[in-house]
C-alpha angles and dihedrals in degrees: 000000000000128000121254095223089040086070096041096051092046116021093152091055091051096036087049090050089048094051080054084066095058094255122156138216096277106046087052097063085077081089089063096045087046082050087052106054086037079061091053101040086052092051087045093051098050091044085052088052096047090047087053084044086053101040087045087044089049098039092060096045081053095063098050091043087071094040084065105043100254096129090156100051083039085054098049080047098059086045094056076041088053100048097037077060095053084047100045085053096054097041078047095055095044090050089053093055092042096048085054093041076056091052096045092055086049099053091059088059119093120213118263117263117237113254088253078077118100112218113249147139103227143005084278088080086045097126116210101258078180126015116201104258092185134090121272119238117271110221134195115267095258102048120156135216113240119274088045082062094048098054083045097059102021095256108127125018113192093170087068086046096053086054100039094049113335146258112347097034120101134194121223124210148179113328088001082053083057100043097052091047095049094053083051099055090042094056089044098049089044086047094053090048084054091069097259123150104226119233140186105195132175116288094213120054140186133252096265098054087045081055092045101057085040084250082128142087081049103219094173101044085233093135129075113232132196103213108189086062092036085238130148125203116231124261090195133355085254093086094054094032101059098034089068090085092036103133097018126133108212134201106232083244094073092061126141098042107195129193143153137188140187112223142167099236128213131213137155088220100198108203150127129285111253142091083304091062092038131124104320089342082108123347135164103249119030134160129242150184110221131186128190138172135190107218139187099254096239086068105038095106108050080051090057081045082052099050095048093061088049097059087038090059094044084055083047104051082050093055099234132153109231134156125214118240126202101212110231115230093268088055099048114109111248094257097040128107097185131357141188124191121203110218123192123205114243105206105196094048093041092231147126106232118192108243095161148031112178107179143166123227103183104194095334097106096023092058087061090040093044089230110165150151147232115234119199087274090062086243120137126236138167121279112224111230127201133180138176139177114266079198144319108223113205100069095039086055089056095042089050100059090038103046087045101036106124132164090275092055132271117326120218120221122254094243102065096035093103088053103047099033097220132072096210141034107223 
């Protein structure tokens, strides 16, 4: 969530990031109207403030007033008391409704992209941070996209998952069950290298912490939500996983702050029928691999530099060919400064499949987590927060049988052969 008097102190700079989203004229008057109500919050609270002077001014002459004997005067003063208090209660009220009308304007606000991003409307204006300088797999003539693989060898079975749930939720099995596991496993131990604290956190959270990450409100209905507990369940292990510090006041030596955690993720999804759609290509429930810091802001961007190259290492130890995306301004989730995807190239389907977002957020979800920090003045300030897939498995599983599929069967990688015991699935 932006600042107020962020907005106030450099309205170009926010009109012009919006306009980078793709924003247009109307929907930006929604700063002005921000700069309004903050007008009239402002004018509420220092009324408020004059009417508790006055009550605290009047209740002590009150006092005295007995003292001398002036119950009359005494009296004509409790009943200006009196009437400053029936006044201080409705100008409190008012200030309370217009303090949440403030927040709710706010909360339709994204935050403003760094300069590195290009303007645009949708992922077509995404520009190649990275391009792919290897060569591309070269795969036997009869090569087969991926769900076509994992009928073929009893991997996936979407038909159990449809009974089981529905569309979107597929069962692993067998040598698909330990595939999966041990990518797992080999995110998880080069995360932990890395210098990342592992968690396992909740994978259902509470309003405030969907608040917190910027998931809700969910302006897209992409959560599920259990409504009779008011729950929702995670879309990634970012929203837990941050939240764990929402509200914290941290001493500057704690910086950076670095966690990961392996969850099962959860998303409605909403899209068309078609290849895009197809086997692992967007599912319901998929696992990932996330890693997050909280950082001193002065240093946020050589972290998101960092966690670039460690996603970068994981493609490469995979031995994937993958290319690196800016997101242009239109693409950017609601909550993100600056983001760079991470595509591999799925060579049976010809296509580029999203593995990886790593972004930073700035204040942006610190402000509404009121995460912040001491300096040496004792004096508070915003954390910056970051966060990126490490990775996302779904479409790393796909990409993998397809990419190593020969006419012997599908090759796994050397990196992940500790952990799955078996070269080739047969």
């Amino acid at each position: 969530m932006l600042q107020v008097s962020y907005i106030r102190n450099n309205k170009e700079e926010v009109v012009a990031g919006l306009k980078k989203r793709a924003w247009n004229d109307d929907r930006i008057k929604v700063l002005d109207q921000v700069i309004k109500v903050d007008d009239l919050r402002k004018e509420q609270k220092t009324e408020l403030d004059q009417l508790f002077a006055t009550v605290n001014t009047l209740s002590g002459k009150i006092g005295m007033l007995f003292k001398e004997g002036k119950r009359e005067e005494a009296e004509a003063q409790k009943a200006e008391v009196s009437a400053v208090k029936e006044r201080s209660k409705v100008i409190e009220e008012a200030l309370k409704q217009t303090e949440h009308q403030l927040t709710e304007l706010l909360y339709t606000i994204p935050n403003v992209p760094d300069a590195k991003v290009p303007a645009g409307a949708s992922e077509d204006d995404n520009e190649v941070f990275q391009d792919w300088v290897k060569d591309m797999p070269n795969l036997p003539e009869n090569a087969l996209p991926h769900w076509d693989l994992m009928e073929k060898y009893n991997l996936v079975d979407f038909k159990m998952g449809v009974k089981i749930t529905g569309a979107g939720f597929p069962l692993f099995r067998g040598k698909g069950a330990k595939l999966q596991r041990a990518l797992i496993n080999f995110f998880i131990d080069e995360a932990e290298a890395a210098g990342y604290e592992e968690i396992i956190p909740p994978l259902l959270v509470n309003e405030a912490s969907g608040i917190g990450t910027g998931s809700l409100p969910d302006k897209e209905g992409q959560m599920y939500h259990a409504e009779k507990d008011n729950l929702y369940l995670i879309p990634t292990a970012e929203v837990p996983i941050t939240n764990m510090y929402r509200g914290d006041i941290l001493d500057p030596s704690v910086f950076p702050i670095k966690l990961s955690g392996f969850t099962p993720c959860f998303r409605r999804e909403a899209g068309s029928y078609g290849s895009d759609v197809k086997g692992l290509n967007r599912v319901h429930q998929f696992d990932k691999i996330e890693i997050v810091q909280i950082q001193h802001p002065d240093h946020s961007m050589d972290t998101l530099g960092e966690m670039l190259e460690h996603v970068k290492m994981l493609l490469d130890k995979l031995e994937l060919p993958y290319r690196i995306l800016t997101l242009c301004g239109g693409d950017l989730t609601f909550a993100s400064s600056l983001t760079y995807d991470f595509e591999v190239f799925s060579a049976a389907q010809e296509k580029w499949l999203e593995v990886s977002s790593v972004s930073n957020f700035k204040t942006f979800q610190s402000n509404r987590m009121k995460l912040r920090y001491k300096d040496a003045n004792g004096k508070k300030h915003l954390a910056h927060t970051l966060n990126g897939s490490a990775l996302a498995l779904a479409r790393i599983f796909a990409a993998l049988l397809e990419n190593n599929q020969t006419e012997d069967g599908i090759r796994i990688p050397e990196a992940l052969r500790n952990y799955t015991r078996f070269d080739y699935i047969k």
